[in-house]
C-alpha positions in Angstrom: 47.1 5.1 -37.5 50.4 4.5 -39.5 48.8 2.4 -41.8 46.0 4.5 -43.0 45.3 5.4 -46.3 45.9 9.3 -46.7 44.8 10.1 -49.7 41.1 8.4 -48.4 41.7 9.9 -45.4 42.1 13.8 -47.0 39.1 13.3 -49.2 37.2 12.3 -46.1 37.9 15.6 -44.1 37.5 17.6 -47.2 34.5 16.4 -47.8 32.9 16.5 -44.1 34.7 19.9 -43.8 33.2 21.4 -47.7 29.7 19.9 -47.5 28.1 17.5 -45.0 29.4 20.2 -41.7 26.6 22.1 -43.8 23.7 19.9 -45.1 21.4 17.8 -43.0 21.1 14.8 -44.5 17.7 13.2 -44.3 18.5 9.4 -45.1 20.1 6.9 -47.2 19.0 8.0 -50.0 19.7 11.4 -49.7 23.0 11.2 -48.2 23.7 8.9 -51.7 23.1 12.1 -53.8 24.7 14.2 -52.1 27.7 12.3 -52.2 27.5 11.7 -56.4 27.2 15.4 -56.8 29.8 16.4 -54.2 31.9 13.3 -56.2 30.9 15.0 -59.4 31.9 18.8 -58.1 35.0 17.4 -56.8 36.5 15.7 -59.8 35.4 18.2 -62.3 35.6 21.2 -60.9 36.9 21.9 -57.9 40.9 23.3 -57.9 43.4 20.3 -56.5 46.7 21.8 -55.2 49.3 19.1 -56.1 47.7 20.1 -60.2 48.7 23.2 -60.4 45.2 24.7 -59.0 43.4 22.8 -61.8 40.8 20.1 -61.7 41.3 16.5 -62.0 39.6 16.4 -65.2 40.9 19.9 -66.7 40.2 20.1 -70.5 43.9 21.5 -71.8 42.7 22.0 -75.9 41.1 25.3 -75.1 41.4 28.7 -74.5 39.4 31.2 -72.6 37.6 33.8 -74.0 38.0 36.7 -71.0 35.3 38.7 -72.9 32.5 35.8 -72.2 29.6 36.0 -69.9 30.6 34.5 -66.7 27.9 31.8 -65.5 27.1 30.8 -61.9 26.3 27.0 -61.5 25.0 26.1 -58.1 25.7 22.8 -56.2 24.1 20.9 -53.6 20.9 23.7 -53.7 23.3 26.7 -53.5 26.0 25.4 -50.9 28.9 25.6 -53.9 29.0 27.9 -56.3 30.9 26.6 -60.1 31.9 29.5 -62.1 32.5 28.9 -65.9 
């Protein structure tokens, strides 16, 4: 469609294509939460391209310590993995 909205229209196959291609959703309600913490994953954490591989809501005040402990926080019961 000319008229369709693309940046909808990216976040839609990025989202079918990341996460429901590999979940079976059981209902409404579950369906609901995994979209909030895909949502959440997605505007925290996850790398966008067109910001310079960071994430929408990249915290710029701080460094990072390379000699920290490097902590695994799954997503969506293991599907993503967030690294801090």
């Amino acid at each position: 469609m000319p008229r369709a909205n693309s940046y909808a229209e990216r976040f839609v196959g990025t989202l079918r294509r990341e996460c429901l291609d590999h979940v079976l959703v059981l209902g409404e309600r579950h369906l609901r939460s995994v979209l909030a913490e895909y949502a959440r994953h997605y505007n925290s954490h996850r790398p966008h391209q067109g910001l310079q591989q960071k994430p929408p809501q990249h915290q710029f005040s701080h460094a990072v310590d390379i000699t920290a402990r490097i902590e695994r926080r799954q997503v969506l019961g293991g599907l993503i993995s967030e690294y801090r």
